[in-house]
N, C-alpha and C positions, 0 to 999 in steps of 0.2 A: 312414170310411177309404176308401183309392184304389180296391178292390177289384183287378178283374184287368187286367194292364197292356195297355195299345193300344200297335199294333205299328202303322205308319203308314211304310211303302214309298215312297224314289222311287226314279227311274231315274237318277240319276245322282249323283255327286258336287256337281256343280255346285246342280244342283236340288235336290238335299238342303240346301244350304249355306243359298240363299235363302229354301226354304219357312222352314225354321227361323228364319231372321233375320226373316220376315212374323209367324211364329207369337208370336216372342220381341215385338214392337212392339205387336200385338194385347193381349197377356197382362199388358203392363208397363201400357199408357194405360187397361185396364179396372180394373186396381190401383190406378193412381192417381184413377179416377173414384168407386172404392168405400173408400177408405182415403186418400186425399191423397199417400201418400208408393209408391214401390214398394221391396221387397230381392231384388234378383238374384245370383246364385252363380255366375261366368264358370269357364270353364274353359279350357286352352288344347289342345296339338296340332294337326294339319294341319287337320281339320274344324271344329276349335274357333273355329281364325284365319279358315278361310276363310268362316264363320258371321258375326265380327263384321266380315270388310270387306265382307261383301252389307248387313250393314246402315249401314254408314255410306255406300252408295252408294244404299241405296233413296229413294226420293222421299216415302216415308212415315217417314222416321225424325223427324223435327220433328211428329209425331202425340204423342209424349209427351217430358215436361216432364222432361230430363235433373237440372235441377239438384235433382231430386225423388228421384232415384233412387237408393238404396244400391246399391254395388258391392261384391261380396265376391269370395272366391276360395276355392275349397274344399281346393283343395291349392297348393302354392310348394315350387319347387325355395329350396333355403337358400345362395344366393349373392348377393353384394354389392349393393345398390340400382342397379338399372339394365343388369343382366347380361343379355344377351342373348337366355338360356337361359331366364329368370322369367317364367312366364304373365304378370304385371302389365305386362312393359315389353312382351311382346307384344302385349298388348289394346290399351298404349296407339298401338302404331305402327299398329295395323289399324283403331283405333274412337275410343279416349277422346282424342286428340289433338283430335279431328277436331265433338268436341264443346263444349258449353257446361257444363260442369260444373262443383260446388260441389267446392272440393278435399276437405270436411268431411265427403262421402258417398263418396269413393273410398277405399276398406278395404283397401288395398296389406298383405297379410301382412309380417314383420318380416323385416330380411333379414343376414344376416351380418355385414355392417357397421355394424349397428345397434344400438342402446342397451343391447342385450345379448351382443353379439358375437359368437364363434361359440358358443352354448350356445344347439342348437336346443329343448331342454326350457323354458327360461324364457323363448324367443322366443315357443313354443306359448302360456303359460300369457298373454303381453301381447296375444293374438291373441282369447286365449279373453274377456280381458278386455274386451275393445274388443265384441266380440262382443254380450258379458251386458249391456253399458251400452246397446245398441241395442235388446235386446228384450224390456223392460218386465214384468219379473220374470221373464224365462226364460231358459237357458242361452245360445241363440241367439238372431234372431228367425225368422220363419215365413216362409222364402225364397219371393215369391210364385211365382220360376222358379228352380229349382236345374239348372242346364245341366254335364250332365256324359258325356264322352270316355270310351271304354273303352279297353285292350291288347290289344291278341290274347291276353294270358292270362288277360282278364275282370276285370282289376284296376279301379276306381274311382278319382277321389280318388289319393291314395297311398297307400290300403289294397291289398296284392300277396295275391296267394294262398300262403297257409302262412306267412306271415309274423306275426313275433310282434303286429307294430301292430294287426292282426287282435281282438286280444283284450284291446286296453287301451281304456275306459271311465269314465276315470277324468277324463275332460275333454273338453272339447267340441272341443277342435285337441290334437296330442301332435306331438312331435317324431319321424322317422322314421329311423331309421339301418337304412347297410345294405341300403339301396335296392335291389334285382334289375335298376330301370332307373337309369342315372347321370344327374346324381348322387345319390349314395347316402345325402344327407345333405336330408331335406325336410321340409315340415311340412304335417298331412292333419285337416281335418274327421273324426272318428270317425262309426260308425255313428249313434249317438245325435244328432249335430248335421245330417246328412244326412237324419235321419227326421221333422227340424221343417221341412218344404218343404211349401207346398202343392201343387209339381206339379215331381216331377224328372222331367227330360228327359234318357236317356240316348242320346246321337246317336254314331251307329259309320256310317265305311264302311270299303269294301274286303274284299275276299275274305277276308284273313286274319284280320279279325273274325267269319265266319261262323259257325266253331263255336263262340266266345264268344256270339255275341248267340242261338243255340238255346240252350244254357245258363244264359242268365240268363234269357232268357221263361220257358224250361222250367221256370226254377225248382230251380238246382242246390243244393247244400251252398255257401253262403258262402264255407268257409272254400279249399274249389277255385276257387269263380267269385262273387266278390265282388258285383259287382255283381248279379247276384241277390239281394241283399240290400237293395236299395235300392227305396223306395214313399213316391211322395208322398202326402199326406193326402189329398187330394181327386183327382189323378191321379198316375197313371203312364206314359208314354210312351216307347218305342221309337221314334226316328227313325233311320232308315237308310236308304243305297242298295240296290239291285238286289243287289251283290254280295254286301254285309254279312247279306242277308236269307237268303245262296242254301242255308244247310242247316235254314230255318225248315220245319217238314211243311207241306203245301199248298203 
């Protein structure tokens, strides 16, 4: 197992962006040197986006073999293909445009205009399926980088704190109502499919992450600070700025 998490400081937003876009290109061409294929779990947010346009600016991103690559998404807001608002179209405007890639490894969650309309429960359950057919007798497969954004109220994913989603296990993706952030209607990786990664990466800045990110190093109750709940197999990491860091002790 991951044991205890590493907490890895920069000084700025910026510089958090890029380390992380170096660390993510590192981690994906060593995956693909030991397994052929890689699976990554994007996430979106201001940090999230400004992660994948450092790396489609770096001079090392042709270091690994895109069309090799699963793309996942661990949470989707549930609006129409192409919504503004949808981590997917934003990954694609910041990275995936900008690439060589197999349409057949981009794992776009389903989205309200889709084949199941708006019924985000049977969207969940074509998510979960797409999922199990990826990873070879197992609910999900073994994200080799699960990249995930916090709240300031230590949310994950679209896992919220005190929210009912919290406590359903009954699938590897579920549908979300009633969202705390808008909109209220999305669909979230559960614990269980967040816990088959071999290294989640939870990257926060800004001040008003800070007592989120002492809480989940600490080691809170989940069901207050979510993200505390989350441990890749082999790692765990804490990527943040200066400010994100500033209620860590030391």
């Amino acid at each position: 197992m991951s044991g205890e998490a590493l907490v890895v400081v920069h000084p700025s937003p910026d510089v958090l962006a890029h380390a992380t876009a170096g660390r993510l290109l590192a981690a994906l061409a060593d995956a693909q040197a030991r397994r052929g294929v890689a699976h990554v779990s994007l996430t979106g947010g201001t940090i999230g986006g400004r992660t994948l346009e450092a790396l489609a600016a770096s001079p090392a991103r042709d270091a690994v073999d895109w069309r090799r690559v699963h793309l996942w998404w661990s949470d989707e807001r549930f609006l129409p293909a192409g919504d503004p608002e949808r981590n997917a179209t934003q990954a694609r405007a910041a990275l995936l445009d900008a690439l060589d890639l197999d349409p057949a490894t981009v794992h776009e969650p389903p989205a309200s205009d889709g084949p199941d309309g708006d019924d985000p429960d049977a969207a969940a359950a074509r998510y979960a399926a797409e999922l199990a057919a990826a990873a070879d007798g197992a609910e999900v497969p073994a994200f080799d980088v699960l990249l995930l954004g916090m709240g300031p109220d230590g949310h994950v994913a679209s896992l919220f704190p005190h929210h009912p989603g919290l406590a359903r296990d009954e699938s590897s993706v579920i549908g979300v109502r009633e969202s705390p952030k808008p909109p209220p209607v999305r669909l979230s990786f559960t614990f269980g499919a967040l816990a088959r990664a071999r290294q989640v990466w939870v990257v926060a800045s800004g001040a008003e992450k800070a007592a989120a990110v002492a809480r989940g190093v600490g080691g809170d109750d989940v069901t207050s600070t979510p993200a505390a709940g989350v441990r890749g197999t082999e790692a765990t990491l804490w990527l943040v700025d200066a400010a994100a860091a500033g209620d860590l002790p030391g």
